[in-house]
N, C-alpha and C positions, 0 to 999 in steps of 0.2 A: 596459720598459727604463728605468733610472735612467740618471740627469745628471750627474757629477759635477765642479767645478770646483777645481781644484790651481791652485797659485800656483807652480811648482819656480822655485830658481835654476836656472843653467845645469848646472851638474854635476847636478843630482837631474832636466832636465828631459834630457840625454841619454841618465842611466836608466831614468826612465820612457819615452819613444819605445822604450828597449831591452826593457822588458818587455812592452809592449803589441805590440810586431812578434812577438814569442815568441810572445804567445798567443793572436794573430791577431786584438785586437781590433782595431776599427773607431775611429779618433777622428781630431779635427779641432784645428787652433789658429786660433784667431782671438784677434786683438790689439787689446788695449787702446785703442785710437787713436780719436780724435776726428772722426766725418766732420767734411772741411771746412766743410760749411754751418753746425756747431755751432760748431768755433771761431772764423769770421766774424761770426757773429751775439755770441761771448764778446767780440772785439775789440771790437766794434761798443759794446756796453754799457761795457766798460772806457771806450771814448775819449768817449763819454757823459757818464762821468762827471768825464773829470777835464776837459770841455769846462766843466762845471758842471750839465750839463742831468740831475740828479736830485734828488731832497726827500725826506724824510722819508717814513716811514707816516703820520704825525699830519697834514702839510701833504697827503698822497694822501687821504687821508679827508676833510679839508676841502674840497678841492678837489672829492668826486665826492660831495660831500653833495646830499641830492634837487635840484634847480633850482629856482627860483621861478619864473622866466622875468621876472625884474625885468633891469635894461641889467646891473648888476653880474655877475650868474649869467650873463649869455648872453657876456660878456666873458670867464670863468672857461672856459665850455665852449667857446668858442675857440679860447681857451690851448692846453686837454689836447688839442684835436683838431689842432691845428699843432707839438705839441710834440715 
């Protein structure tokens, strides 16, 4: 059995249900929608960010460079672990 995904507007998607009822096939809609827990979790990084709590890749890579376990590094890992 193949899969097949259409995008119809409205007019082409009351034609299409018209022809698939004709020819008895089998099909389902499911929509675009965003579980909640994904857009909470989208929220959640947007207000992150404009709290200020993001950096760069270049500052992420410094930041999770191996440790020494010198006070400085154990200050660093800290940070990421409260942040």
């Amino acid at each position: 059995m193949e899969t097949y995904l259409v995008h119809p507007d409205k007019i082409q998607e009351k034609a299409l249900k018209a022809f698939l009822k004709a020819l008895e096939v089998p099909y389902e809609i499911k929509s675009d929608v965003l579980p909640d827990h994904v857009k909470s979790g989208i929220r959640k990084g947007q207000d992150d960010i404009k709290a200020g709590k993001s950096f760069s890749l270049a500052e992420f890579k410094e930041k999770t460079r191996p440790f020494d376990g010198s006070p400085a590094c154990n200050h660093i890992r800290n940070s990421i672990k409260n942040f």
